[in-house]
Wavefront OBJ file of the C-alpha trace (Angstrom):
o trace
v 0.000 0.000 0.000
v 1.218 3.269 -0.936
v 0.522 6.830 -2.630
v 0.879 4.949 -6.088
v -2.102 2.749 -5.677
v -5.676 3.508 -5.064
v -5.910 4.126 -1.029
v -8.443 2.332 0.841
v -10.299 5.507 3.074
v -9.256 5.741 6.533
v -11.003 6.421 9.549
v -9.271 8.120 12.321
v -11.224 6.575 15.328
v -10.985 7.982 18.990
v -12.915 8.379 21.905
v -15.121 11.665 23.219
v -16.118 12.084 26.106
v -18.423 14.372 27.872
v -17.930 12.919 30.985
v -16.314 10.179 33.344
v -18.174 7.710 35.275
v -15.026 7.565 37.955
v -11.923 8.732 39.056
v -11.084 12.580 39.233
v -12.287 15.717 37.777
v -8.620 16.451 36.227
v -8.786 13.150 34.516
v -10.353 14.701 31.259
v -7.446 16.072 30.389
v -6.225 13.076 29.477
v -9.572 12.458 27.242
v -8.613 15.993 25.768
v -5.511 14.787 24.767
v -6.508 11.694 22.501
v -8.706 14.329 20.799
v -5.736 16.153 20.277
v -4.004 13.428 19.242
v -6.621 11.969 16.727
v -6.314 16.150 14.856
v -2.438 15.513 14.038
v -2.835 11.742 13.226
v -5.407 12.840 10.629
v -3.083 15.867 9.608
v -0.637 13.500 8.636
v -2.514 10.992 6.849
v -4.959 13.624 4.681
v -2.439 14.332 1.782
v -2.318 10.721 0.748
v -5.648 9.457 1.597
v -9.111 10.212 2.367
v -9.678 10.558 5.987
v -12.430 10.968 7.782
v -12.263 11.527 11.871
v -14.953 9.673 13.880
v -15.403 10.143 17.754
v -17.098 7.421 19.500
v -19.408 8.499 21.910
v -20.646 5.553 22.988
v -20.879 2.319 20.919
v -18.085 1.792 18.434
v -20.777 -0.170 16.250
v -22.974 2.822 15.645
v -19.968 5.497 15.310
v -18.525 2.913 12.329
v -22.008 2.588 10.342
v -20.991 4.678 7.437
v -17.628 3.031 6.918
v -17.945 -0.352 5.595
v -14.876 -2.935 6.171
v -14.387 -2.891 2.364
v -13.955 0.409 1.689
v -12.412 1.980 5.487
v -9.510 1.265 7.687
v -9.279 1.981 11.207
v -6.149 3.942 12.704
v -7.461 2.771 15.934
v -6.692 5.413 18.599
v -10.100 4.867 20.766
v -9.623 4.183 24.445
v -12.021 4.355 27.432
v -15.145 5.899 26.470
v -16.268 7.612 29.948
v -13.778 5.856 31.616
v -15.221 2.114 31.239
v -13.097 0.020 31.795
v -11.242 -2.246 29.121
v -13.141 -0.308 26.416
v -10.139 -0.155 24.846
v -9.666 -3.927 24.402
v -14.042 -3.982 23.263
v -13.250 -1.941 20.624
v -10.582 -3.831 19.306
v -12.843 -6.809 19.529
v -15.438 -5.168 18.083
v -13.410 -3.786 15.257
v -11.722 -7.582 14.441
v -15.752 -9.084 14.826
v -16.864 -6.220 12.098
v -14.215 -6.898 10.091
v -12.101 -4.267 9.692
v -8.395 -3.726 9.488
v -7.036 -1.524 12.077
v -3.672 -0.200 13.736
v -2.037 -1.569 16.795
v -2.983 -4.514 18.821
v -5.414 -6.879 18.733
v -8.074 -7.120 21.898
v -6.537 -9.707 23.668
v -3.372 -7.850 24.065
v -4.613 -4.855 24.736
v -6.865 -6.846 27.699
v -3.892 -8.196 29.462
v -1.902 -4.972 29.208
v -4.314 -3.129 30.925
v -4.575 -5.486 33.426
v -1.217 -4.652 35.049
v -1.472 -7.428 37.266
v -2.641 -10.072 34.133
v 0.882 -8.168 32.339
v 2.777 -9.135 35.807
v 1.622 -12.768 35.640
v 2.896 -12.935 32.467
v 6.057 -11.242 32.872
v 6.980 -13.579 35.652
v 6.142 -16.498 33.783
v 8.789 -15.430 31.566
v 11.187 -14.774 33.428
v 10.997 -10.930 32.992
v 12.690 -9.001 35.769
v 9.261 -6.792 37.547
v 8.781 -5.275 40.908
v 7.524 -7.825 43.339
v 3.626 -6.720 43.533
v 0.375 -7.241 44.971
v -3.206 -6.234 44.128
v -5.356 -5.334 46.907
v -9.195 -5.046 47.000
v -9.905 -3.282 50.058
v -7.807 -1.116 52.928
v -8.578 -4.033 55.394
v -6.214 -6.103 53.262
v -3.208 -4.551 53.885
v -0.708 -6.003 56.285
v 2.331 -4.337 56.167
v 4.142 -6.530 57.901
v 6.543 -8.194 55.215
v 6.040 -5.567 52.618
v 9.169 -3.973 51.111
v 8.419 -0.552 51.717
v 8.374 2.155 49.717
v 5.603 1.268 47.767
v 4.095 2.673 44.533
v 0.012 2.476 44.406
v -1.583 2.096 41.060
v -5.412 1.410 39.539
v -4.944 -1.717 38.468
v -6.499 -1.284 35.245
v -5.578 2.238 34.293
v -3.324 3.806 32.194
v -1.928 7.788 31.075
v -1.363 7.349 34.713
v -4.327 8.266 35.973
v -4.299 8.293 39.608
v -0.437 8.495 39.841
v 1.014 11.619 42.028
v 2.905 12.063 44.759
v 1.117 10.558 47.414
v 1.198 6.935 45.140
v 4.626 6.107 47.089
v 3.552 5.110 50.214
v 6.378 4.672 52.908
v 4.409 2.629 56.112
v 1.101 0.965 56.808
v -1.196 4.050 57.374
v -0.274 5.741 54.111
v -0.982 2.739 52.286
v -4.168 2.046 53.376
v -5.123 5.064 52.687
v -3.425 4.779 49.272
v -5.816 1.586 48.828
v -8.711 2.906 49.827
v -8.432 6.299 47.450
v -7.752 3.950 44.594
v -10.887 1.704 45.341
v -12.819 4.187 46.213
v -12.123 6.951 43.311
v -11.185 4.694 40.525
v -13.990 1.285 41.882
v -11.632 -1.221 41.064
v -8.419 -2.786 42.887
v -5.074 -1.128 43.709
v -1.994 -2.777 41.986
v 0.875 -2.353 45.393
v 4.365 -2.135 43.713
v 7.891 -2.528 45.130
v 9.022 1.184 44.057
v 11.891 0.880 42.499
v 14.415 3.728 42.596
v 16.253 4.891 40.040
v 16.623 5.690 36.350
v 13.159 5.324 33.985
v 12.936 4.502 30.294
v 10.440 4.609 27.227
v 11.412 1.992 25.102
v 9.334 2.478 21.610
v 8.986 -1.093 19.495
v 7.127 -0.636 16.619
v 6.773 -3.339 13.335
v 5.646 -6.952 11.667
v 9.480 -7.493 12.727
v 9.570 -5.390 15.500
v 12.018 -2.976 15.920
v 13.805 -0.890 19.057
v 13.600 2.548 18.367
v 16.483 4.668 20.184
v 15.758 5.013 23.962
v 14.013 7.656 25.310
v 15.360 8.680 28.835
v 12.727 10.521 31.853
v 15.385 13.522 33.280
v 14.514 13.548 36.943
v 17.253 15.691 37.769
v 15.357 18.597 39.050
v 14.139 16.453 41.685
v 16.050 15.782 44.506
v 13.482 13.735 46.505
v 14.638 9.793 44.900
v 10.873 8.873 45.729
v 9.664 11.726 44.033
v 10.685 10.905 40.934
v 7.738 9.444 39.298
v 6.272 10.044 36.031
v 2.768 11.295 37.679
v -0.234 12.422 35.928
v 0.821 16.301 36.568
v 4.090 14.943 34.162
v 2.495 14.323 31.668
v -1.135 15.943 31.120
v -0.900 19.488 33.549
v 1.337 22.111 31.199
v 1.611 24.558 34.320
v 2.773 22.058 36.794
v 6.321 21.586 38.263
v 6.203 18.074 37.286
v 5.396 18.645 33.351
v 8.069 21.194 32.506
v 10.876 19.570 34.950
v 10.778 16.043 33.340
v 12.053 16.601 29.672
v 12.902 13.050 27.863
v 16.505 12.460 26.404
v 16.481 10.794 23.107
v 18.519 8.836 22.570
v 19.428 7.888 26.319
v 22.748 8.395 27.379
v 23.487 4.635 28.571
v 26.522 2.538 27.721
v 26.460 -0.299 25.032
v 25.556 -3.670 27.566
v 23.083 -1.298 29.838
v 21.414 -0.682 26.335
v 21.352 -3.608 25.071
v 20.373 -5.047 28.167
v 17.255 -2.599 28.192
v 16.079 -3.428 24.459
v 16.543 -7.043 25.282
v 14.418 -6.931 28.128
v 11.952 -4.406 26.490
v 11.439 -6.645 23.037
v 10.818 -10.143 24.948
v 8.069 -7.999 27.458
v 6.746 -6.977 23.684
v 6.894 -10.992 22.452
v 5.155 -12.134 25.963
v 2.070 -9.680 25.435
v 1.585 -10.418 21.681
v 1.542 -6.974 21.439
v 1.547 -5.895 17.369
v 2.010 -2.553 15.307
v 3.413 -0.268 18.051
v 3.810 -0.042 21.833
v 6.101 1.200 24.624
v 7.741 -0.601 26.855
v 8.310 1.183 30.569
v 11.467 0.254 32.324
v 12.981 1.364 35.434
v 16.619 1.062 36.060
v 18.123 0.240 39.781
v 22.094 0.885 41.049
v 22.284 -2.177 40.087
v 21.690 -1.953 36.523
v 18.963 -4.324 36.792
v 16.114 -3.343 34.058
v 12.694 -3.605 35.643
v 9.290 -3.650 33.773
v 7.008 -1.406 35.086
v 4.521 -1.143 31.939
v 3.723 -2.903 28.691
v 1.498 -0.004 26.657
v 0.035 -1.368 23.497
v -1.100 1.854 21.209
v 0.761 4.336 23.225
v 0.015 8.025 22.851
v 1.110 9.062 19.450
v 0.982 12.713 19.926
v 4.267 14.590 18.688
v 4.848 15.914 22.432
v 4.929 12.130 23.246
v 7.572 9.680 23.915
v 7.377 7.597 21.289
v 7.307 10.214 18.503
v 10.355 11.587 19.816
v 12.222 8.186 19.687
v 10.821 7.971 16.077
v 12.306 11.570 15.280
v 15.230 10.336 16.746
v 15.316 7.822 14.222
v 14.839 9.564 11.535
v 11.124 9.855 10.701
v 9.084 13.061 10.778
v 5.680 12.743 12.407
v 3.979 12.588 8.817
v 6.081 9.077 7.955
v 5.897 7.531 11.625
v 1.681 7.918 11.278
v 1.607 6.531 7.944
v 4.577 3.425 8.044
v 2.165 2.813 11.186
v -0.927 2.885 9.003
v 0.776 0.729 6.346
v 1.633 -2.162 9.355
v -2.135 -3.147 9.365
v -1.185 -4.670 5.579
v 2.295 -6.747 6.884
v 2.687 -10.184 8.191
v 2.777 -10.247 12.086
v 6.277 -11.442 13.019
v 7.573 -11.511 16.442
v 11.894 -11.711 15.269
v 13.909 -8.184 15.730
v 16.784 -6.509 16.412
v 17.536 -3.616 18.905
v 18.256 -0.654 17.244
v 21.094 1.511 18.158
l 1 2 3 4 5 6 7 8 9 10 11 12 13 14 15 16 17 18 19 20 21 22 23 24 25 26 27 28 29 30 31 32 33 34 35 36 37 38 39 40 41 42 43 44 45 46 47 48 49 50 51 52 53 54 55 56 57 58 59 60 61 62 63 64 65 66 67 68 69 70 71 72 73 74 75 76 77 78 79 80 81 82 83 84 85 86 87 88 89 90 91 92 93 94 95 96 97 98 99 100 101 102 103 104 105 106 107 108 109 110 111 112 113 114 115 116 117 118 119 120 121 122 123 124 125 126 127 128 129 130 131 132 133 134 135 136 137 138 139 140 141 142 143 144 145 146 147 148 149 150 151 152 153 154 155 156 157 158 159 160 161 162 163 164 165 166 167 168 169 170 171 172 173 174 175 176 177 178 179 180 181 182 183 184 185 186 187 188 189 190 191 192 193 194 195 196 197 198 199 200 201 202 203 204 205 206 207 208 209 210 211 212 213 214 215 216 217 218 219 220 221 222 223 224 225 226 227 228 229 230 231 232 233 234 235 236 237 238 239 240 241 242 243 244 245 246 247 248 249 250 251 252 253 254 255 256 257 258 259 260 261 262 263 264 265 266 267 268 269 270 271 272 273 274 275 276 277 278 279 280 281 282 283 284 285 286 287 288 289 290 291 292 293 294 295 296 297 298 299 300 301 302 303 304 305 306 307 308 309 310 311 312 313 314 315 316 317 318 319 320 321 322 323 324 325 326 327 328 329 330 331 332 333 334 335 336 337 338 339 340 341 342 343 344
């Protein structure tokens, strides 16, 4: 597929929102921004082919109607429509039981990465180096006797890290129950209970039918002198006026030697082979003194936006924002292949 042949249309689907049906007011802005993100994505594809942007507003089914299968193809940014949860994984269900090709991963692996603790399973199963964990369904749970503290608290089926700030690391008993009970309470679901691991953090972007290792993309902390404040919180990456936002710039590429690289795109493109995770995704890794990679997150269909992490590795590698949307676009046509090389 290319600008020589005769383009298939392409929808550019995402999710609106007028509301949320949990966690906190501030949490739209993180709706706002796959808006956003769906405007440039569309930019980017409309001098080739015919795009058309469609919001879903509440079933996928209905918002599709117009577009048939054999005419349409999804770039498939749609997410949590009011905050459901797993509507990202329905819609990718919905979009493989309609028929349509679409961008990124399928349902199933966009299920299991969402569940972080389904992703932890998994990673363990493997092998995978990840923060010893524990998911907790109600403040009465927690005993704090054998628990490594710190601790990072996390909705266990969340992600743009929503519900992520600075009282998430939790260094005793009290603050943790109370950490739990926010998280059940605001978000109605379970708290994932991490060992925090501190030190250095990493975006790696994979992308491909063969996937690839785009450079690494670094988090600077070094405006932080607080070690347990040195999180990528929600203020980080959705509040443009906060501390957090404009004192966590990314590096690109990361300044790491050759083995701690390699080491980190190892690590990063088995987490991407255990998830069956396709097209694109990130791959969140925290680094200890040690020089032991951690996986904190597996993101299938990562935020695209061309403030975002994963453009920036892509620029890094020599794409402009116009050829990373459409080689992504063109993935839906290629083989899925789980073999690749780290790039450096």
């Amino acid at each position: 597929m290319g600008p020589a042949e005769d383009p298939p249309g392409v929808v550019v689907l995402y999710n609106e929102s007028l509301h949320l049906i949990k966690g906190e007011p501030h949490d739209m802005l993180a709706e706002n921004g796959v808006i956003a993100c769906a405007a440039e994505v569309a930019k980017a594809l409309s001098d080739t082919y015919t795009v058309v942007q469609v919001p879903i507003h509440l079933d996928v089914e209905l918002a599709l109607a117009p577009y048939p299968p054999t005419h349409w193809v999804v770039f498939n940014l749609g997410e949590g429509i009011e905050g459901r949860l797993f509507e990202v994984a329905r819609i990718a269900w919905a979009l493989e039981a309609m028929g349509y090709r679409f961008t990124g991963s399928n349902g199933n692996a966009l299920a299991h990465t969402t569940h972080k603790a389904l992703t932890k399973h998994k990673l363990t199963e493997a092998y995978l180096p990840t923060p010893r964990w524990w998911v907790m369904r109600d403040p009465e749970e927690v005993d704090g006797g054998e628990l490594p503290f710190p601790l990072i608290v996390k909705p266990v089926a969340e992600d743009a890290s929503l519900g992520i700030g600075p009282e998430a690391i939790v260094h005793d008993t009290e603050a943790l129950r109370k950490r739990v009970a926010y998280v059940v309470s605001c978000y109605r679901q379970s708290a994932l209970v991490e060992e925090f691991i501190s030190g250095r953090e990493f975006n790696i972007s994979i992308w491909g039918s063969e996937p690839e290792v785009l450079p690494l993309y670094e988090i600077d902390f070094s405006d932080f002198r607080d070690p347990f404040s040195r999180i990528v919180s929600f203020a980080a990456k959705w509040e443009v006026d906060s501390f957090d936002y404009n004192h966590t710039p990314g590096v690109c590429p990361a300044k790491v030697n050759k083995r701690l690289g390699r080491q980190i795109s190892q690590t990063a493109l088995r987490a991407w082979k255990v998830l069956n995770c396709e097209g694109y995704a990130r791959v969140d890794i925290r680094v200890d003194k040690e020089e032991i990679p951690y996986v904190i997150e597996v993101n299938c269909n990562p935020d695209l936006s061309p403030e975002a992490g994963f453009y920036k590795a892509a620029l890094t590698a020599g794409y402009t924002y116009r050829e990373m949307v459409q080689r992504i676009l063109q993935m839906v046509y290629e083989p899925v292949n789980n073999k690749g090389l780290p790039f450096f």
